[in-house]
C-alpha positions as CSV (number, residue, x, y, z in Angstrom):
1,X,0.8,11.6,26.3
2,X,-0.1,15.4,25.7
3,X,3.2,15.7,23.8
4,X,3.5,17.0,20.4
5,X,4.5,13.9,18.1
6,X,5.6,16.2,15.1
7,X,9.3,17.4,15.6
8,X,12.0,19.4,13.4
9,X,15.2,17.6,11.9
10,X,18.2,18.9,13.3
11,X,20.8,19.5,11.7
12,X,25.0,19.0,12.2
13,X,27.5,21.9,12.0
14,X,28.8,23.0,9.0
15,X,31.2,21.1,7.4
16,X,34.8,21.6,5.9
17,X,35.6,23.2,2.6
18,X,35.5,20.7,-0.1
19,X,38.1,21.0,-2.2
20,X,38.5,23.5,-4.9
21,X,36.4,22.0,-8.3
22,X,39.4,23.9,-10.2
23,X,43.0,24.7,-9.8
24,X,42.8,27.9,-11.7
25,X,40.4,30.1,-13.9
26,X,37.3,29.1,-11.3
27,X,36.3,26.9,-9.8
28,X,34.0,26.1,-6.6
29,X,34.2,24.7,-3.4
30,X,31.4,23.8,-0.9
31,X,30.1,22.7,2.5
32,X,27.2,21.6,3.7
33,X,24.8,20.4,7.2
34,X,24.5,17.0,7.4
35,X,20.7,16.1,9.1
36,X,21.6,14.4,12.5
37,X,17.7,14.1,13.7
38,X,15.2,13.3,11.5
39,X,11.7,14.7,11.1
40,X,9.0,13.2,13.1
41,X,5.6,13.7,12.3
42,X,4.6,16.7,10.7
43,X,7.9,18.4,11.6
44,X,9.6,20.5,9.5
45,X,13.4,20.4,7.7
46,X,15.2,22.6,5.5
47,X,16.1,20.7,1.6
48,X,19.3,19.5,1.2
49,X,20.2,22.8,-1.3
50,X,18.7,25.2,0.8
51,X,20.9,28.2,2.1
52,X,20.1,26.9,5.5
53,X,22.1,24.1,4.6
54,X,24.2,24.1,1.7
55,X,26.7,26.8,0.5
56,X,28.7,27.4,-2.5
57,X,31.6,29.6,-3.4
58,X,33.9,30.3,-6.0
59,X,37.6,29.7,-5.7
60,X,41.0,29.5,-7.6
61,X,40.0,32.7,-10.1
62,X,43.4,33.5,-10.9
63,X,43.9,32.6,-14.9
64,X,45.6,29.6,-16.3
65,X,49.2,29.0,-17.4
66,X,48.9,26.3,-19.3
67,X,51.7,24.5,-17.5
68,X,49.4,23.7,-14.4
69,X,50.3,20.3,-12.4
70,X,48.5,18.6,-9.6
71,X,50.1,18.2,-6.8
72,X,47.3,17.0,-4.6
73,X,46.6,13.8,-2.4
74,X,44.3,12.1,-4.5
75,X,43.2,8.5,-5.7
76,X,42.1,8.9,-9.5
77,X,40.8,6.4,-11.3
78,X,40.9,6.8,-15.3
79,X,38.2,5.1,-16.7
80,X,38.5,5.1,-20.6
81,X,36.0,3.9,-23.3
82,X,37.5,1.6,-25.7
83,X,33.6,0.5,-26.8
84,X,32.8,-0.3,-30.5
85,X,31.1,3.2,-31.4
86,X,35.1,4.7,-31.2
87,X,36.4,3.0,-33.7
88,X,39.9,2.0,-33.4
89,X,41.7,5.0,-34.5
90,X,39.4,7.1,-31.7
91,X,40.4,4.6,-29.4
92,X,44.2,5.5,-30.1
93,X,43.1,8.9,-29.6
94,X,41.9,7.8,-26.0
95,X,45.0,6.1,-25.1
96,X,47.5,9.0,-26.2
97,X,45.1,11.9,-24.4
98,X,45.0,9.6,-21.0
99,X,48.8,8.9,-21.2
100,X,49.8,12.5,-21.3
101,X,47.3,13.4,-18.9
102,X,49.4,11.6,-16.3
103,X,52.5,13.8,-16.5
104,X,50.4,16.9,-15.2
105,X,49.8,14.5,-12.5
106,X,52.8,14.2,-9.4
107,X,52.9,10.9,-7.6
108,X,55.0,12.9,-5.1
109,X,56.1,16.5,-4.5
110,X,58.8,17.5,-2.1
111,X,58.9,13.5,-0.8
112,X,55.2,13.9,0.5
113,X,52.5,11.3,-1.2
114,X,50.4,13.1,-3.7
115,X,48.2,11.6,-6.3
116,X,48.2,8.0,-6.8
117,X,46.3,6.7,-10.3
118,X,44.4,3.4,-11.2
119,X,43.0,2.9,-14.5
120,X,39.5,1.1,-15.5
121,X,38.9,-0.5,-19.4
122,X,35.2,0.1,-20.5
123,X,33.1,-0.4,-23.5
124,X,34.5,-4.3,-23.6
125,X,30.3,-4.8,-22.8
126,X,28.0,-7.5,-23.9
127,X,25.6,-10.0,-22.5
128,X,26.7,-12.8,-20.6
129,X,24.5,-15.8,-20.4
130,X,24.0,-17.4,-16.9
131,X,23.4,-21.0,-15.6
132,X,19.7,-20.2,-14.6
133,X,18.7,-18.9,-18.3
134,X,19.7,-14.9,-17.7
135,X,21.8,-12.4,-18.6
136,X,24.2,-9.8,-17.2
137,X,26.0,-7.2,-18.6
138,X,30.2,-8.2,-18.6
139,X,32.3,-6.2,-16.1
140,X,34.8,-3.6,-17.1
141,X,38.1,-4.6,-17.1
142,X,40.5,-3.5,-14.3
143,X,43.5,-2.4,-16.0
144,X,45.7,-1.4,-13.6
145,X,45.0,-0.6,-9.7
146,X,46.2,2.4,-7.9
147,X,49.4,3.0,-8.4
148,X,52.4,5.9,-7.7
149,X,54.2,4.2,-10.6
150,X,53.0,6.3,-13.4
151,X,55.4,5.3,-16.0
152,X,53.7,1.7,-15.6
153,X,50.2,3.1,-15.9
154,X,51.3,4.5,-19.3
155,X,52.9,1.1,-20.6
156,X,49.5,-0.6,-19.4
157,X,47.5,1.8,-21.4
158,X,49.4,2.0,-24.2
159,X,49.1,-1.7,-24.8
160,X,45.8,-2.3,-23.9
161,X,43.0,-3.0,-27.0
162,X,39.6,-1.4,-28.7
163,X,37.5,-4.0,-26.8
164,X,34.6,-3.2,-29.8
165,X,31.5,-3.9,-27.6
166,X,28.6,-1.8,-26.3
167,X,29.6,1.1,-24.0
168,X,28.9,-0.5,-20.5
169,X,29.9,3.0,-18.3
170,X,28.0,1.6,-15.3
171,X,30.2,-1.5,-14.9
172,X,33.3,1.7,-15.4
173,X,31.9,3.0,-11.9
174,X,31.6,-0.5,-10.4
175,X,35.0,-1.5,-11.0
176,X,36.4,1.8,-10.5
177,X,34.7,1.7,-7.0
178,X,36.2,-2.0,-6.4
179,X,39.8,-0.3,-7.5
180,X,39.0,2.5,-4.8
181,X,38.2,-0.2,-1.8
182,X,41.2,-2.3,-3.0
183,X,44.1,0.5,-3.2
184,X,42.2,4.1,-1.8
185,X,43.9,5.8,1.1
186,X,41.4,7.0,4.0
187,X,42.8,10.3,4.0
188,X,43.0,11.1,0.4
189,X,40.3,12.7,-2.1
190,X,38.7,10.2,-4.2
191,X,38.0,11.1,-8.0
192,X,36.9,9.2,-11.2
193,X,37.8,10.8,-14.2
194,X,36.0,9.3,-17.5
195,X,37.8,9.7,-20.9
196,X,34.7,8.9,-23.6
197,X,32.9,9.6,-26.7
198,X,29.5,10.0,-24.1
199,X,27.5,7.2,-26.2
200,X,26.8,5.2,-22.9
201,X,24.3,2.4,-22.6
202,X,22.0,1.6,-20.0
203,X,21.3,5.3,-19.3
204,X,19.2,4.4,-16.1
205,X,22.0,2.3,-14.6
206,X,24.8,4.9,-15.4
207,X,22.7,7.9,-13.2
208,X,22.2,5.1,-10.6
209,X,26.2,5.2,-10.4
């Protein structure tokens, strides 16, 4: 064989838009080339930030109201910290920011579908022993799955509980990825939103997420 063995990646076209990170006062959007052959060899392939195959833009400049709404067709999960390092007043705090956070959401505008919301309890975390002699870290709760029935989201988070353990934000991500499979819709954006002090444990597993 007198054929080279190295060979360049090749990449897709560009794709779409993403959505705007910001419904006013800035905010970007991007796109990017997905790699469609690999490298062989020696071969050669632009990095995944390069211009060649990521681009960024701002959008949505105009200034804020204050009386913004979102309209869009979305799956959000709240995930909110009730874990130990709160305290139970800051949990209240928690509960009353998340629950008024949903009115400047719209389950529906103009009788089309628009964001549909699911809510994950974290920072219930402690150790669990197992059967063979080991441990694991306790799931976070799921509170409610994805719902267009805001006003029942509210009355779930309003009586839910400081759960007082370790914050266990991983285990957030994991269940709020187990509310997405269960309740997501194909052709709607996908968003976590987490409501928290930022004391997390288990920093490694947390980036993993």
């Amino acid at each position: 064989n007198t054929g080279s063995c190295d060979r360049d990646c090749k990449l897709d076209d560009w794709s779409a838009w993403s959505p705007c990170t910001m419904a006013c006062s800035g905010g970007f959007t991007v796109r990017f080339k997905k790699v469609v052959v690999p490298i062989r060899g020696q071969g050669k392939c632009p990095k995944k930030r390069s211009p060649e195959r990521f681009e960024k833009e701002r959008c949505n400049k105009q200034p804020c109201a204050g009386d913004e709404v979102c309209i869009a067709k979305q799956d959000l999960i709240l995930a909110l910290d009730a874990s130990g390092s709160l305290k139970q007043k800051g949990y209240d705090v928690v509960k009353q920011f998340a629950a008024n956070l949903t009115r400047r959401y719209k389950p529906k505008y103009f009788g089309a579908e628009a964001v549909k919301v699911g809510v994950a309890l974290f920072g219930n975390g402690h150790l669990i022993q197992l059967k063979n002699g080991g441990t694991t870290i306790e799931p976070a709760i799921n509170l409610h799955g994805l719902t267009f029935d805001f006003e029942t989201v509210r009355t779930k988070i309003a009586e839910s509980k400081w759960q007082r353990g370790f914050t266990n934000m991983a285990q957030a991500f994991t269940t709020a990825d187990t509310i997405l499979s269960q309740g997501g819709r194909s052709d709607a954006q996908s968003a976590v939103m987490v409501i928290s002090d930022g004391k997390f444990s288990f920093k490694y597993q947390t980036a993993e997420k």
